[in-house]
C-alpha positions in Angstrom: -24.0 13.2 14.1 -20.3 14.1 14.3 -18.3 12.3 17.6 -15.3 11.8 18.5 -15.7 7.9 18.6 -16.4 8.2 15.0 -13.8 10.6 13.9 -11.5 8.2 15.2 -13.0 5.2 13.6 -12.8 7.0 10.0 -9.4 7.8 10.4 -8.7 4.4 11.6 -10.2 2.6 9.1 -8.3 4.6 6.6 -5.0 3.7 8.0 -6.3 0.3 7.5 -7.2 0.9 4.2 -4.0 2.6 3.3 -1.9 -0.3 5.0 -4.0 -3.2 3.6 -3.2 -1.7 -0.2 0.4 -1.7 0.2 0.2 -5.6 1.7 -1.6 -6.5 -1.5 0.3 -4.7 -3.8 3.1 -7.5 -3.7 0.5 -10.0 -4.4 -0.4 -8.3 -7.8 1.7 -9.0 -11.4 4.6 -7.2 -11.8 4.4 -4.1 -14.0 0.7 -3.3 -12.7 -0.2 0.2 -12.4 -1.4 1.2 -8.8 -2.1 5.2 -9.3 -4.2 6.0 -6.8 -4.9 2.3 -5.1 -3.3 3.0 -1.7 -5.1 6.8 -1.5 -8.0 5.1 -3.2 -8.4 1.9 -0.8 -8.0 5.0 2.4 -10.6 7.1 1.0 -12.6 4.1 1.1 -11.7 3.4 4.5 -12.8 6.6 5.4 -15.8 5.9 4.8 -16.7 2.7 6.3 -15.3 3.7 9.3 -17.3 6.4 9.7 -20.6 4.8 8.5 -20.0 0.9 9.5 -18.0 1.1 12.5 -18.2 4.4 14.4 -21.8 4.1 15.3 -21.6 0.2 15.8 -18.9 1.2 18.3 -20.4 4.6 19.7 -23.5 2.9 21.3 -23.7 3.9 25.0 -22.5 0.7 26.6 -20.1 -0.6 23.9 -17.7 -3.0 25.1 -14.7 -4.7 23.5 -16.2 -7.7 22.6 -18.8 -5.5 20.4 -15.6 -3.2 19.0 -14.2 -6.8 18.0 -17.3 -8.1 15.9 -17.8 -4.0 14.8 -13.9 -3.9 13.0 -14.5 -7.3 11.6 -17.9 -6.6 10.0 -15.8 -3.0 9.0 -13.2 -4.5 7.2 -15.4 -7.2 4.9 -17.2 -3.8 3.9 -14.0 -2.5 3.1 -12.8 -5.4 1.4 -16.6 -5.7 -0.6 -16.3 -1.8 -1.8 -13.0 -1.8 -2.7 -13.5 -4.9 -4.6 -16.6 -3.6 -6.6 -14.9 0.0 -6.7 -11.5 -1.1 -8.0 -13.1 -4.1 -10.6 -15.7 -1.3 -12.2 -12.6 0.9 -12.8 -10.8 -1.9 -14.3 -13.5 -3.0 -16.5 -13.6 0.8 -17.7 -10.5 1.1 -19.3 -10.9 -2.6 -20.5 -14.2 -1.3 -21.9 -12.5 1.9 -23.7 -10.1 -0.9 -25.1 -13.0 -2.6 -27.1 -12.7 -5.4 -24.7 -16.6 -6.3 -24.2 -18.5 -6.8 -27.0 -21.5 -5.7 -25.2 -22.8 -4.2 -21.8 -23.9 -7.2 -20.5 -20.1 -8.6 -21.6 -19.0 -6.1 -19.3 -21.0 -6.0 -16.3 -19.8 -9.9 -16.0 -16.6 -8.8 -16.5 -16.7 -6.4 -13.1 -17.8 -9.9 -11.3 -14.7 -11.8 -13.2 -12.3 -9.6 -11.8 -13.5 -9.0 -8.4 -13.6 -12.7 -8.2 -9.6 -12.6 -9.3 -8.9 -9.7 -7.4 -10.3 -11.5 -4.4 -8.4 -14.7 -4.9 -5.3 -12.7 -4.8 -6.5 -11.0 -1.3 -6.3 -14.6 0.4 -2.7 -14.1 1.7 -2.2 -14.3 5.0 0.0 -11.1 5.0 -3.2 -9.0 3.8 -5.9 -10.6 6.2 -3.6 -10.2 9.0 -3.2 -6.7 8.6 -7.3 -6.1 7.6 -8.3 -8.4 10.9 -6.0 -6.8 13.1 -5.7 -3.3 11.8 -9.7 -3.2 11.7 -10.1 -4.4 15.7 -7.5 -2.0 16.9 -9.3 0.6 15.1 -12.2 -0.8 16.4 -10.6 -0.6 20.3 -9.5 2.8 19.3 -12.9 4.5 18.5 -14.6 2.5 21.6 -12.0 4.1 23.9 -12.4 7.9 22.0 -16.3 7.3 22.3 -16.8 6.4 25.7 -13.0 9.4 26.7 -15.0 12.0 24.8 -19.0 11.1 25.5 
């Protein structure tokens, strides 16, 4: 059901989304293609925050210290989508390439670079804007749930 508390969590989390892709560009080789990563990584966003965090956070009674753990579990399901979302595209165009030899190849190939992809998201430039980006979107939706209830 459509509130306000999670109308504001999906467009939170999208900022978040948006804003944690341009912190992990830098951490990528140079000469990679992004396309649609940023856009990508806030449509994803969208998402979670309205199915992970707005009703975690839209409970009657929902205090701060619940919007806290709510954006934290929010932004590992952020971080686990985009990870499988952006590592299946990947292995894709490797696949067009003729790079697996069989299906098999290439579904181990999704888990090889979502495992290299995630190495690359332990900076402390990119958690710190997930962690904090995904409470204060937390906070946010909390306080347009219980302004607009």
């Amino acid at each position: 059901m459509p509130t306000a508390g999670r109308l504001f969590a999906a467009f939170a989390m999208a900022i978040v989304g948006y804003m944690t892709a341009e912190a992990y560009k830098p951490q990528m080789p140079e000469g990679t293609v992004f396309g649609f990563f940023s856009l990508g990584s806030a449509l994803i966003g969208l998402v979670v925050g309205w199915r992970t965090l707005g009703p975690d956070v839209t409970r009657p009674g929902a205090a701060l210290g619940v919007a806290v753990n709510a954006g934290l579990k929010a932004a590992i399901v952020l971080v686990l989508w985009a990870l499988l979302i952006f590592s299946f595209e990947e292995m894709i165009q490797l696949a067009f390439r003729k790079t697996y030899k069989s299906p098999m190849e290439a579904i181990v190939g999704v888990v090889q670079l979502a495992l290299d992809y995630a190495e690359r998201l332990l900076v402390v430039d990119v958690l710190s804007v997930l962690a904090v980006g995904s409470i204060i979107a937390a906070w946010l939706a909390v306080w347009a749930a219980r302004r607009w209830h």
